[in-house]
C-alpha positions, 0 to 999 in steps of 0.5 A: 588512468581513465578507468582507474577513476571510474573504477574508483567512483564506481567502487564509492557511489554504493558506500556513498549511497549506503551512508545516506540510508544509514545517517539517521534523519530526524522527523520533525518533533511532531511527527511520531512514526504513527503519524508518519506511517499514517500519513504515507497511508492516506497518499496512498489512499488517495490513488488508491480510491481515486483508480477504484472510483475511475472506474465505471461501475460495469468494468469492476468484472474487468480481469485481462484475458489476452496475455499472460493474465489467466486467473488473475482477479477482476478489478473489482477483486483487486480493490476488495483484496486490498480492503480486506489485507488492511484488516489483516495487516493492522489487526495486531495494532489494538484498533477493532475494526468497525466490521468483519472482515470476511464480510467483504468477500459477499461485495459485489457492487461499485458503491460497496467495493468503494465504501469497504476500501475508504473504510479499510483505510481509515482502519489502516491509518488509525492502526498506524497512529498507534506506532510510537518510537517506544513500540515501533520496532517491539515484536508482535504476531508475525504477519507475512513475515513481519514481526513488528509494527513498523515492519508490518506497516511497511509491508502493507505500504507495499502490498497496497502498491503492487495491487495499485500498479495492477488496477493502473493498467486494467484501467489503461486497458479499458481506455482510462487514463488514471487520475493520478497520471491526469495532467 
């Protein structure tokens, strides 16, 4: 009898889960998908450049090297990597960026990697604010694979994570506890 209720509860959970994300939950009427894609991105931002900013300025050509960790890029590369994926990402959305974004492979310093990154993302969150409910799911050119803006916007989302969870452990390699994980 006992395995046949937890046969039957094990059966129920993932319908019960898989309802939960097919229920539509409503934002509240002020929040159009532009601002919520905006609002997730500057969460983000705020790790993202507070790893960037902790740190130090002589440890941005900090790539491992003991490990599995040979070709990877240096701190400094992860950073501008993302600032430049940003532009990538948006440059659908009919926001102009303020700069080239091939430009950003010539930066070498701490101050400018920092810049770029900030820059980057208010060119991300100001693409986004372009998401409605009428556009959000049109299609556009694809960009890795995604076809449309809340798709791609997505996908940077997690891009951006990833290369995040990369530059957390470069700093805990060089003794950094990140700022996000600061009590």
């Amino acid at each position: 009898m006992k395995v046949k209720v937890k046969c039957i509860l094990a059966a129920l959970v993932p319908l019960f889960l898989t309802a939960s994300l097919v229920v539509p939950v409503r934002a509240s009427a002020a929040e159009s998908p532009g601002e919520a894609y905006a609002k997730l991105l500057r969460g983000q931002e705020k790790e993202f450049v507070s790893a960037a900013e902790a740190m130090p300025a002589d440890k941005y050509n900090f790539a491992p090297a003991s490990g599995e960790f040979k070709g990877v890029r240096t701190f400094g590369q992860q950073v501008t990597h993302v600032a430049q994926a940003q532009y990538f990402f948006f440059k659908g959305f009919g926001v102009t960026p303020a700069i080239d974004p091939k430009s950003l492979s010539n930066l070498t310093s701490k101050d400018e990697i920092v810049k770029a990154i900030k820059d980057a993302f208010a060119y991300a969150e100001k693409s986004a604010e372009t998401v409605t409910t009428q556009n959000a799911f049109d299609g556009i050119a694809e960009v890795d694979g995604a076809t449309t803006r809340a798709t791609i916007a997505a996908v940077s989302l997690a891009h951006t994570n990833d290369h995040y969870g990369q530059m957390v452990v470069y700093l805990r390699l060089n003794g950094i506890i990140p700022p996000a994980s600061r009590k």
